[in-house]
N, C-alpha and C positions, 0 to 999 in steps of 0.2 A: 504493500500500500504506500509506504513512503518513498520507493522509487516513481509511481506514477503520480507523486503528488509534485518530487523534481522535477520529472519529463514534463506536466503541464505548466511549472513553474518556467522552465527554458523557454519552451512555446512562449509562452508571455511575453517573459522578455526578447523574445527575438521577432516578434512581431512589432514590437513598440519602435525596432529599429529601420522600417522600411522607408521613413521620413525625417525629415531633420528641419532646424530651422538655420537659414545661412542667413548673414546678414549683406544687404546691398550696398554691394562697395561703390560710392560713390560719394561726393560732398551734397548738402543736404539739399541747394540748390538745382542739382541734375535731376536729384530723388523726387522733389516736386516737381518740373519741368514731365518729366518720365509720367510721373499718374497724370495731371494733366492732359499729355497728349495723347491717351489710353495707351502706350506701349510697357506699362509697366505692369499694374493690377488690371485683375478679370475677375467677374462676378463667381463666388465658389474658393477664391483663394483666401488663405488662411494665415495670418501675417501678426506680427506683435511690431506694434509701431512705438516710436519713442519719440514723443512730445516737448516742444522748447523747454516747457518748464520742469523736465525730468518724469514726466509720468510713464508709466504704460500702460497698454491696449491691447489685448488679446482679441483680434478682430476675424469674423467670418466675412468674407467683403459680399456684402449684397450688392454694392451698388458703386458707382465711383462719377459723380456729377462734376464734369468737367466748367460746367459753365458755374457751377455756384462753387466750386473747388471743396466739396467735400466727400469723405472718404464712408460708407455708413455700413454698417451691419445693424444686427436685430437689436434693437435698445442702444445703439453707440454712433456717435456722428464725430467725425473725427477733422477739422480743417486742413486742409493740405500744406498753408502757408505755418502750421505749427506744426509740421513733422519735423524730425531733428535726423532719427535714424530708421528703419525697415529693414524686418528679419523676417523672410519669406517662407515659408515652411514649403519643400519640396520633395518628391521622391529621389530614393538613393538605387540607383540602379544595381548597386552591390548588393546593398542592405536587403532587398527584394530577394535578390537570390539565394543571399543567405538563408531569409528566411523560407522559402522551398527548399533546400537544401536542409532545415534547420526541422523541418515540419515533415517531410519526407523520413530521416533517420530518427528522429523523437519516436515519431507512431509505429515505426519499426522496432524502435528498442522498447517501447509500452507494450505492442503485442508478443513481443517474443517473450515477457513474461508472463503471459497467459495461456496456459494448458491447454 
């Protein structure tokens, strides 16, 4: 019982690893210029934003209004002229495979100790 409670415990963690958050290298100026001219955010992405005056934003982007320059998800409106910095949450093309690989030999090692 306590090796399948490990094997699900791996799974876990190796699924949490399929995504990451990178932060947008850029000065903060390109970074507003960029959502502005929509080539940066799209509706569905997933971003923690960082605020002149230090805050942060754990944002789902619903929407991104280029003519009012703001950035909004469900309950958060965010100005685009107060972004400072933008960590985009992305898939890890490694991290995926790993975790097939990770999910693949787990269920293999969980049923090989079942009779």
């Amino acid at each position: 019982m306590t090796r399948n409670r490990a094997v699900l415990m791996a799974i876990a963690l190796v699924c949490a690893a399929c995504t990451t958050l990178r932060p947008v290298e850029a000065p903060r100026e390109e970074i507003q210029r960029q959502i502005l001219t929509g080539g940066l955010l799209k509706s569905g992405d997933r971003v923690r934003v960082t605020t002149t005056d230090g805050a942060r934003h754990e944002l789902r982007v619903a929407y991104v209004d280029e003519r009012m320059g703001l950035v909004g998800s469900d309950g958060q409106t965010v100005r685009v002229q107060e972004i400072d910095a933008l960590d985009k949450r992305e898939v890890s093309a490694w991290n995926t495979a790993g975790l097939a690989a990770g999910l693949y030999f787990g269920f293999l090692f969980a049923l090989a100790g079942i009779p």
